[in-house]
C-alpha positions, 0 to 999 in steps of 0.5 A: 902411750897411756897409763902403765900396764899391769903386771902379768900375773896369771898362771896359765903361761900360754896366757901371759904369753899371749897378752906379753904379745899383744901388748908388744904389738901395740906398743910396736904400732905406736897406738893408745887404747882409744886410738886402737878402739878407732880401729877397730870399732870396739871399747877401749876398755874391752881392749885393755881387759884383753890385755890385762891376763886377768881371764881369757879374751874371747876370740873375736876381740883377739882377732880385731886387737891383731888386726888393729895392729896390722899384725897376723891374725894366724898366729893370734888366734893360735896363741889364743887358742893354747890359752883358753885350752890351757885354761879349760885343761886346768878347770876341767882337771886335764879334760880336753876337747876330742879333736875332730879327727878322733870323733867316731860315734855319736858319744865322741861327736856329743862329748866334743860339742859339748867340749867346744861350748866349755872353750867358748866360755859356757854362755847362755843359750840366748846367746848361742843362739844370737851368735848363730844368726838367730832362731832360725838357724840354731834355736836354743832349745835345740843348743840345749838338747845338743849339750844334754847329749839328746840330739845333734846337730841335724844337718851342716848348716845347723853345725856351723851355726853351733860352731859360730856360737862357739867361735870356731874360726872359719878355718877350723870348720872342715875338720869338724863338718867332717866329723859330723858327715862321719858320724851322721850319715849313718843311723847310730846303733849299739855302742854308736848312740848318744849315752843316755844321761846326756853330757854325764857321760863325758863330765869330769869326776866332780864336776856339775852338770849344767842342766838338771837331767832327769832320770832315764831307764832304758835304751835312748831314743837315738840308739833305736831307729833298727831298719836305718843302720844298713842302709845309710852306707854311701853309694858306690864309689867311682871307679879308680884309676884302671892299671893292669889286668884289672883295668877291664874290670867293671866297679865292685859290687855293692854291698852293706852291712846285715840290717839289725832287727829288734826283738821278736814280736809278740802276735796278737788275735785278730778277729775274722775278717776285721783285716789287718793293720796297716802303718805308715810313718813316712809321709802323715801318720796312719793307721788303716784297717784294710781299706779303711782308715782308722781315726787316731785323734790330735797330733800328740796321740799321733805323736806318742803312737809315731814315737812307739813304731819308732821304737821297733817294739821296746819299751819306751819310758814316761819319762821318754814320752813326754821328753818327746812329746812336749820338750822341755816344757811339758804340761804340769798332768803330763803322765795323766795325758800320756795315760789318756793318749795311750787309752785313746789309741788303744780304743782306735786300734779297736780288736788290735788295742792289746797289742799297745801294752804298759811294761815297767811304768812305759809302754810299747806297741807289739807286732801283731799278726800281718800288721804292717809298717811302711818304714819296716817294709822299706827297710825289708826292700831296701835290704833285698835290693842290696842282696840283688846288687852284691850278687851282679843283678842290678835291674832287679836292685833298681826296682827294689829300691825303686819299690823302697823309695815308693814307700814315702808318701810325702815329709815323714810324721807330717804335721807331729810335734815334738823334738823327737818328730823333729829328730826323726824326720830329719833322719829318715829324710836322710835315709831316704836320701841316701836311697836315691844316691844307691839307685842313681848309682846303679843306674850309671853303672847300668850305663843309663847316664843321660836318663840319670842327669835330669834327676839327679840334676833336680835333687841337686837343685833341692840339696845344693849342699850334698856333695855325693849327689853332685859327684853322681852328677858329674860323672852322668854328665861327663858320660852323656858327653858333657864334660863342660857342665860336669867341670860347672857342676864342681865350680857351682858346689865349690862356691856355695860349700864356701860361701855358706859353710867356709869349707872347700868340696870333699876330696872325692869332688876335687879328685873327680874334677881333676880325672874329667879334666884330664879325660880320664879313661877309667871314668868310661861306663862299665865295659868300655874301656876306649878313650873316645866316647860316643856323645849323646846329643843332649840339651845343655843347660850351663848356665851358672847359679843366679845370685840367690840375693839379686836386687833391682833392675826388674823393669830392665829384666823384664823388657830385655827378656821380651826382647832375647824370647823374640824369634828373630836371632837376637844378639844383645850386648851388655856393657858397663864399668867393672863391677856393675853387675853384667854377669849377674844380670845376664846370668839372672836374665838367662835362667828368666827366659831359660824356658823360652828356649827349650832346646838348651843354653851354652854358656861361656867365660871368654876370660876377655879381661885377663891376659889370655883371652878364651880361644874361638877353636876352643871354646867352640869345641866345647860347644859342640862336644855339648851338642853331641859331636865326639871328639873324631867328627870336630873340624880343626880350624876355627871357620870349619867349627863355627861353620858346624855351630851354626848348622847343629843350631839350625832349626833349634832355639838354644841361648848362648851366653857370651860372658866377659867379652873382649872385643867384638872379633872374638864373639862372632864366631860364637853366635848362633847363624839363624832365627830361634836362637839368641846370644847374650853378651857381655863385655867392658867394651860398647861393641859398636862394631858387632853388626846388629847387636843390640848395645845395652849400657849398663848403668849403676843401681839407683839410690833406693835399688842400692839401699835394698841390696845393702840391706838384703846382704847385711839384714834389714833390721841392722841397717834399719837401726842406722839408716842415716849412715847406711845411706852414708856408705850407699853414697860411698859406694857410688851405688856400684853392686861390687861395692855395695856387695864388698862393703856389706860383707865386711860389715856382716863379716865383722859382729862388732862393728855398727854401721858407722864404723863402716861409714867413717871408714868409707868417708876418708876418700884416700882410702876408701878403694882400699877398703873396699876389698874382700877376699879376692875381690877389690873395688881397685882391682877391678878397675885396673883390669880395664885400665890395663887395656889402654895404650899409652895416650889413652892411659895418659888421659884417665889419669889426668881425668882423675885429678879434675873435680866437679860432676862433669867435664867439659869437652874444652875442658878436657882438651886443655888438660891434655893439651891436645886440639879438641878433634884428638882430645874427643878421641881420646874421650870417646875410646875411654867411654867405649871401653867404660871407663869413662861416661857420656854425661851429653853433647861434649860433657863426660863425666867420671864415677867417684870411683873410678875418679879414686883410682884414676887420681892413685893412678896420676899420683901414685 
């Protein structure tokens, strides 16, 4: 086993636990250091410092030596992690991280980020902003600010880039967006604001600040932003569960809390006839004087006059200014330029210049008399807009907040630099936000639910990740009558709040997805309380979310688009082996023809795979109920719906989309009846037998299209570095997307690992199926969900087919093998071809995938 490991010495006992146990586990396994490095595509030496107890590893070589071992990830990471916090709590003198759950306010928030970048080991901003995937996600100059206290994270993706700097775990990160969605919904005020001497305010007595922090009077930027607070409050909830007497009540009121207003403003002559001022920050920053429109200079006088209407008339200091003029690297004559931009701004404001003022070493702008500013106005609009909603007139309410939102003219302090420009868009733009959510939400209690859904249904598209917007979605869709695209609507948010944040929906979501699976009756607008509801006929649009990465293919997208956007009632079906992208292209082509066909697209998973395969009289129902047939007028037998299918697309040009097919019978009751309309369909199965389909054999991605999608998932410059052995595992993949996909995410998933450890990984042909899965998605099993559907002779023949070598085989060949005359081994051959297992390499030759090989020979051996 290798040199003698050294005693355990340290004191941290959580520590020596750890490394008493790493070290166990990989004398249990039987393996060397160098044998452990293979394994895991680190140093040996990093792995033996891991269990030396001379300092806390990090976690990701904690995790990779677990893994190497074959042992449980969990409980070395929690092992880990009771060590590096017994470490910190001993350095810090008993200071620990605030959990997440405790964090209320914007000082918690702070004090546990920087809590968390201390458990991380305090590393460079370079490399926080490394590990968070680079500048464009979290820029070190942003990790800076968060850790002096200035700024938090302005949005969740910009949250779990800093909890990927800090290596939080995947698993640990909802407790944390949660935190952040707590806190950061609402514009901090009072004792909500971030303290003004950054990270001092939660340090330990005695210990040093890792950044210089200069001397700060006043209130903090981020506490004074007055005409937000009230109005960030989240819309309405829906309506619980009805039980009693209450069950006939509509939802409560709205309501929010009494807006917070600034000092009194000092007024401020106006000469006759010169006009008012009028301010606007939402949208460019300007200044009109009436209809005239004042000349304000270079962005950063703009930006010193934005900062000051910010203020809502306190007293900025210079120190202040020019943090948020210029960051962390202001000019050397700084207090010089502000003097300048402060006298220049007065000279614009011509008889209104007074009202900037110079006050203990800073400067403020006043109110003057009738002076305007857009921002104020709609806090003032919004404010009376809740006043209406709480005393029951919500129309009135729609229009005053229809009136606040009217006062945006584009992206709030357009073209101003500055973090602190950077800092307040972010924030009014939530505000803004959260102003829509208010007015969607009166609308469904207005009962305009089919009005609401195509907005509601565009600002999702724009902010896929905000879940109060796709709760209001589903609830306008299911009222409209559209409960398929409701229940869409929550399997769309649930896979992008995984794949992009590693989070599952809030459990508003989930609740709300279980009340419209269960036809839940209190879901019904306001004052109708019947378990039926009138459906609206609308234009369905269900199609899923097309991959946001999808790769090649262009010239087959294009011609089978002119062919599906032909009238003539085009059927095409698509067929191919499990995992070369069926779905994905049929969803890519659905939404590149979406406009061709005005008049909706029904989608459906027939589920043809498993082992219960999607009802007709079902999936039909769902239709219908998406086209505007209530629940009373549907027919019962499969025949009698089909029938009516037909008749509502008549004379309509709607796209049916007929996803994972199992065999012909089962899609022809669920193709539309006339010309306009168009089915696209998609299967395992060539159906030869579906009358006047047009069969499109999918095949695998060529060698350049498989390269380009490896390197779009993985990056370019990674797989630019090692080209040869990119290509290597391209080749391994058999240029199958699944693969391609399952591969590159192993290899991004993993930071230590170079593209050859991948390479060498793939190259052992015993293992390559078993390294090719991910989460729940395998290569393997894939495959197997095909195989599953063939009958004892025909599974007797893909296994032997496995255990052949050579490109192809030839029809004698095959016989031979089987043992069987050449008329029932081409039989046999022909039926694994139409159920893609097998392919057509020519008259009497057939050939294999290297993968499906794999798997057929583990299947003959196995």
């Amino acid at each position: 086993m290798g040199r003698r490991e050294k005693p355990i010495t340290t004191p941290n006992r959580a520590l020596a636990d750890l490394v008493r146990w790493l070290r166990h586990q990989r004398a249990a396994e039987g393996l060397t250091y160098a044998q452990l490095a293979v394994r895991t595509g680190l140093h040996a030496t990093t792995l033996q410092r891991a269990a030396s107890a001379t300092s806390v590893p990090t976690g990701p070589v904690v995790e990779a030596y677990a893994r190497g071992c074959g042992v449980s990830v969990e409980v070395a990471l929690r092992m880990w992690r009771r060590a590096r916090q017994e470490h910190l709590h001993g350095a810090a003198g008993g200071r620990m991280t605030p959990a997440p759950e405790t964090v209320a306010d914007l000082p918690g928030l702070s004090a546990a980020l920087w809590g968390l970048y201390s458990e991380a080991g305090g590393p460079p901003l370079r490399t926080m902003e490394h590990r968070a995937g680079g500048y464009g996600a979290l820029p070190h100059s942003t990790v800076h600010r968060i850790l002096r206290g200035q700024t938090v994270p302005r949005d969740e993706r910009q949250l779990v880039a800093f909890l990927d700097a800090c290596e939080v775990p995947a698993r640990e990160r909802r407790p944390w967006v949660e935190a952040w969605r707590r806190v950061c919904t609402r514009t901090p005020q009072g004792s909500d604001a971030v303290p003004p001497r950054g990270e001092a305010a939660f340090r330990g007595p005695g210990e040093e600040a890792p950044f210089r922090e200069p001397s700060r009077e006043g209130v903090p930027f981020a506490a004074e932003d007055p005409f937000l607070g009230a109005h960030v409050t989240r819309a309405q909830p829906l309506p619980a569960p009805r039980s009693g007497p209450a069950a006939l009540a509509g939802p409560p009121a709205l309501s929010g809390p009494t807006p917070a207003h600034g000092p009194a403003p000092r007024t401020s002559p106006v000469p006759p006839g010169a006009g008012a001022l009028r301010l606007t920050v939402l949208g460019p920053v300007r200044v009109w004087r009436g209809d005239q429109p004042l000349s304000l200079g270079s962005p950063q006088q703009k930006a010193l006059l934005a900062a000051l209407l910010l203020r809502g008339g306190h007293t900025a200091t210079a120190e202040e200014l020019i943090d948020a003029i210029w960051g962390e690297e202001p000019p050397e004559q700084a207090r010089a330029a502000l003097r300048t931009y402060a006298s220049r701004i007065r000279k614009a404001l011509g008889p209104d210049g007074d009202l900037l003022v110079s006050e203990s070493g800073g400067y403020a702008l006043r109110e003057g008399g009738g002076t305007s500013l857009d921002v104020e106005t709609a806090r003032e609009l919004a404010a009376q807009a809740d006043k209406a909603a709480s005393g029951g007139d919500l129309a009135r309410a729609c229009e005053l907040y229809d009136a606040a939102l009217a006062q945006w003219s584009g992206e709030p302090l357009a073209h101003i630099p500055g973090p602190y420009a950077e800092a307040q868009r972010a924030r009014l733009a939530e505000w803004r936000m959260s102003l829509l959510e208010l007015r969607y939400d009166l609308d469904l209690r207005l009962g305009r639910h089919a009005e609401a859904v195509a907005g509601l249904t565009a600002l999702a598209a724009a902010h896929p990740l905000r879940e109060r917007l796709r709760e209001l979605l589903m609830l306008a869709l299911y009222r409209s009558g559209r409960q398929a695209e409701a229940l869409a609507v929550h399997a769309d948010i649930r896979r992008l709040l995984a794949d992009e944040l590693g989070v599952d929906p809030a459990p508003e979501l989930a609740a709300l997805q279980q009340r419209i699976l269960e036809a839940d009756e209190t879901l019904a607008p306001p004052g109708e309380s019947g378990t039926t509801q009138a459906r609206t006929p609308a234009r369905p649009a269900q199609l899923p979310a097309t991959l946001p990465d999808f790769t090649g293919r262009d010239s087959l997208v294009a011609r089978l688009g002119a062919q599906l956007s032909r009238a003539d009632g085009t059927v095409m079906a698509l067929a191919g082996i499990g995992g070369v992208g069926k779905t994905a292209l049929a969803v890519h082509l659905g939404h590149a023809v979406a406009d061709r066909f005005p008049d909706g697209q029904l989608y459906v998973d027939l589920q043809g795979t498993g082992a219960s395969p999607a009802d007709g009289a079902a999936v039909l129902g769902g239709f219908l109920r998406s086209l505007g047939t209530d629940d009373a007028s549907l027919p019962e037998g499969v025949e009698e719906r089909a029938a009516l299918f037909r008749s509502l697309l008549a004379g309509r040009r709607v796209l049916v989309l007929l996803d994972n097919a199992r065999d012909a019978a089962q899609v022809r009751p669920l193709l539309p009846g006339t010309a306009g309309c168009a089915a696209l369909v998609t299967s395992r199965v060539r159906m030869v037998d579906l009358a006047g389909a047009r069969l499109v054999d999918l095949d695998v991605l060529g060698p350049g299209e498989a390269m380009a999608l490896f390197s779009r998932v993985v990056g370019a410059e990674r797989v630019g570095a090692e080209r040869e052995a990119a290509m290597d595992v391209v080749a391994a993949c058999g240029f199958l997307p699944l693969a391609l996909r399952i591969a590159a995410a192993r290899l991004s998933a993993r930071r230590t690992w170079t593209v050859s450890v991948l390479a060498a990984k793939l190259a052992d042909e015993r293992r390559r199926l078993d390294e090719l899965q991910a989460g729940d998605q395998a290569v393997g099993a894939t495959f197997e969900l095909g195989y599953a559907h063939l009958d004892a002779e025909q599974a007797r023949a893909f296994r032997l087919l496995g255990l052949t070598e050579g490109p192809d085989i030839p029809l004698a060949a095959a016989a031979a093998l089987l043992d069987r005359p050449a008329e029932e081994a081409e039989d046999l051959l022909e039926a694994l071809v139409d159920s893609s297992l097998l392919e057509s390499a020519g008259p009497g030759r057939y050939r294999l995938h290297n993968l499906m090989r794999l798997h057929a020979r583990g299947r003959a051996e196995g």
